[in-house]
N, C-alpha and C positions, 0 to 999 in steps of 0.2 A: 753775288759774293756771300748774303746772309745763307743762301740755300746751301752752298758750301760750306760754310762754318757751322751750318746744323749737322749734313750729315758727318761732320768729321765727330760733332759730340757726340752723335748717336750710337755712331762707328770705335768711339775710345774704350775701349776695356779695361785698361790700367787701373782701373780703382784709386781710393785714396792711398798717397806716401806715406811713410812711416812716420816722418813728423807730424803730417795732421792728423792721425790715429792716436802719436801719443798727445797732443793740445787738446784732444778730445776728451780720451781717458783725462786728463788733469782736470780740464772744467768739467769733468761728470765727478770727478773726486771730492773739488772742491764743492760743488752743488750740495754731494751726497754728505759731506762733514758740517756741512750750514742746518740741513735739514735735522739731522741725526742731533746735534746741537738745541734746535730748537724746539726739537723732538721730547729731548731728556730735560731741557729744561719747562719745559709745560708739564711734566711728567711728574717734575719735583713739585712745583706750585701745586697741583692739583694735589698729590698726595700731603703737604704740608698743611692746605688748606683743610683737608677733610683730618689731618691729626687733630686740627685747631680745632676745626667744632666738634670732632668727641669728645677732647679733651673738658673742652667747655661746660658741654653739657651733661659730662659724669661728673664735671665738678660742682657746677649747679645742684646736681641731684644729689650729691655729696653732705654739699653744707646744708643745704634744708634738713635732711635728712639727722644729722648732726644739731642743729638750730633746734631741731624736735624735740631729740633726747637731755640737750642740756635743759631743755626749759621746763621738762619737766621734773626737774632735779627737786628731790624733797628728805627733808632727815624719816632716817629710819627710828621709832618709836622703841624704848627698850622699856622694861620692867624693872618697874625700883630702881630705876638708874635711870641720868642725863639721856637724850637723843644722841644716836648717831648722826655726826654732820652728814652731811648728803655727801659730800666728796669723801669716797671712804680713802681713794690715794688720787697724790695729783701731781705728775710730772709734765716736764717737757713736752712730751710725744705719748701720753700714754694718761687718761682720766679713766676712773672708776666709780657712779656714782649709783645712789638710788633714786628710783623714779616710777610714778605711776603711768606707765606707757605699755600702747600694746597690749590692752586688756583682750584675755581669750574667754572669759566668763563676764558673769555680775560679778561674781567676787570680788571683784577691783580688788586684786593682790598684787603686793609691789612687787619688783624685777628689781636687780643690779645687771647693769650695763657697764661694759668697758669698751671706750673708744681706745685703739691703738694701734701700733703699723707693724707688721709683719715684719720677717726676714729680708721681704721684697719691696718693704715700706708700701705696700695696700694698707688702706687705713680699713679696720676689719673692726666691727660692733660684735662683741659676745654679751650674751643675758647666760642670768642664772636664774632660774625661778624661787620664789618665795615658799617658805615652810611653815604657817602657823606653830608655834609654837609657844604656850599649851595649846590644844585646839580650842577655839573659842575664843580667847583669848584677847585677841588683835594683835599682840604681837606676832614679828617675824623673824625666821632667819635665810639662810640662804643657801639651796642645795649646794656641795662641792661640785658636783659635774654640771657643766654647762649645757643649757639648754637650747639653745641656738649658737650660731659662728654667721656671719654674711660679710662679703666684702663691698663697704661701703663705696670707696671711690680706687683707682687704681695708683700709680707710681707716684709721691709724696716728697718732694725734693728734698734734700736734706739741708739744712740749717747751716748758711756759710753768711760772711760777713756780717750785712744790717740786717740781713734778710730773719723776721722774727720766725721762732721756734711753733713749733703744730699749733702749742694750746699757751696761752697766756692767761693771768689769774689774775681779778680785777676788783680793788675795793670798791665803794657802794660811792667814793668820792670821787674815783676816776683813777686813782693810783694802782698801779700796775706791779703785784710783786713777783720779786726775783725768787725763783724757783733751783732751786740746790737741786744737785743730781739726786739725791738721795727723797725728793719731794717737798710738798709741804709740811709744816710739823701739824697735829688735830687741830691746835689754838688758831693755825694761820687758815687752816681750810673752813674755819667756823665762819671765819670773815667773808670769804671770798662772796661777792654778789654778781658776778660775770665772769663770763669765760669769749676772751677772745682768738677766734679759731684762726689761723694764715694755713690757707690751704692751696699750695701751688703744684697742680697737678703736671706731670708732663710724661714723654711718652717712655720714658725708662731714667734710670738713675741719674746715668752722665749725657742722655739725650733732651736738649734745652731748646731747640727751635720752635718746636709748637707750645710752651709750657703758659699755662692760665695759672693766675694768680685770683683768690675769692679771700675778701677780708671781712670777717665779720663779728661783733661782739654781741654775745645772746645772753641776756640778763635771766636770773633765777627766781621769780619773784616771789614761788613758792617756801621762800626760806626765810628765818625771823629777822635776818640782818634787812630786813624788806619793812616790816614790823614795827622794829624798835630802835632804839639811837636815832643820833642825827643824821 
């Protein structure tokens, strides 16, 4: 009897029906939609993850980078006249000060740097180099055309709710002032003994899934609000 039911199977031609062809296609469908599924989503983790840590660590390299230039903040020396405070302007998103950094000689001659964010909110450090003026002198002034440009860190979130502003400006007591669009006035930047930077990087303007947040207050100690008072 078995020997008979083999060769009839041996013997069948018929192939598979069209219904088990199409249950077939279906669970090769459904396989191929699971896969495909798990496919793009390991795809997204791994790209999000690797947004996070550039993100990270241009932000990282950001704020040091920043931390540098405010702490070397120092008033600019004039002739027969008061110092320049070191904050020459100081908004929002956008500080300008003097500082002895980045020396290319002995000369130890100051620079003005500005921290600020482009069109595309990159936060971008320009210098102008320093002009003895008379020569000899020690005093300086400061070329118009800029001497360098570099992009410090890249996309710069922009300021929505609690979420604080690039730069904050901080008395020597821990008070915190409020910054008008239009800046600080000379009197109020004479004061400032800190700058506290919120720098929340992410991977474009209205792109928030990978975005780093770096909070940091970098004191000035080079400046006389350091010195003198209480």
């Amino acid at each position: 009897m078995m020997g008979v039911i083999r060769r009839r199977l041996m013997c069948d031609d018929r192939g598979i029906s069209l219904s088990e062809l199409l249950v077939a296609m279906l669970l090769l469908g459904i396989v191929g939609v699971i896969v495909s599924g798990l496919y793009a989503s390991t795809m997204r983790t791994v790209t999000q993850t690797r947004m996070l840590s550039t993100n990270a660590r241009e932000s990282s390299n950001g704020m040091n980078e920043v931390s540098r230039v405010i702490r070397a903040a120092t008033e600019n020396p004039v002739s027969g006249a008061a110092n320049q405070p070191a904050l020459e302007q100081a908004l929002n998103e956008s500080v300008t000060l003097y500082a002895y950094i980045n020396l290319t000689s002995s000369a130890e001659l100051p620079v003005k740097i500005r921290l600020s964010l482009d069109s595309s909110r990159r936060l971008i450090e320009t210098q102008w180099p320093a002009v003895e003026f008379p020569a000899g002198s020690g005093f300086f002034t400061f070329s118009p055309t800029s001497s360098s440009t570099k992009i410090m860190a890249g996309t710069i979130a922009p300021q929505t709710g609690t979420r604080p502003y690039l730069f904050t400006y901080v008395l020597k007591d821990g008070t915190e002032l409020t910054t008008p669009s239009t800046g600080l006035t000379a009197a109020q930047r004479e004061t400032v003994a800190a700058i506290t930077v919120t720098m929340t990087l992410q991977g474009s303007a209205t792109d928030t899934r990978s975005a780093v947040t770096l909070r940091n207050t970098v004191g000035m100690p080079n400046l006389p609000v350091f010195r003198t008072g209480p």
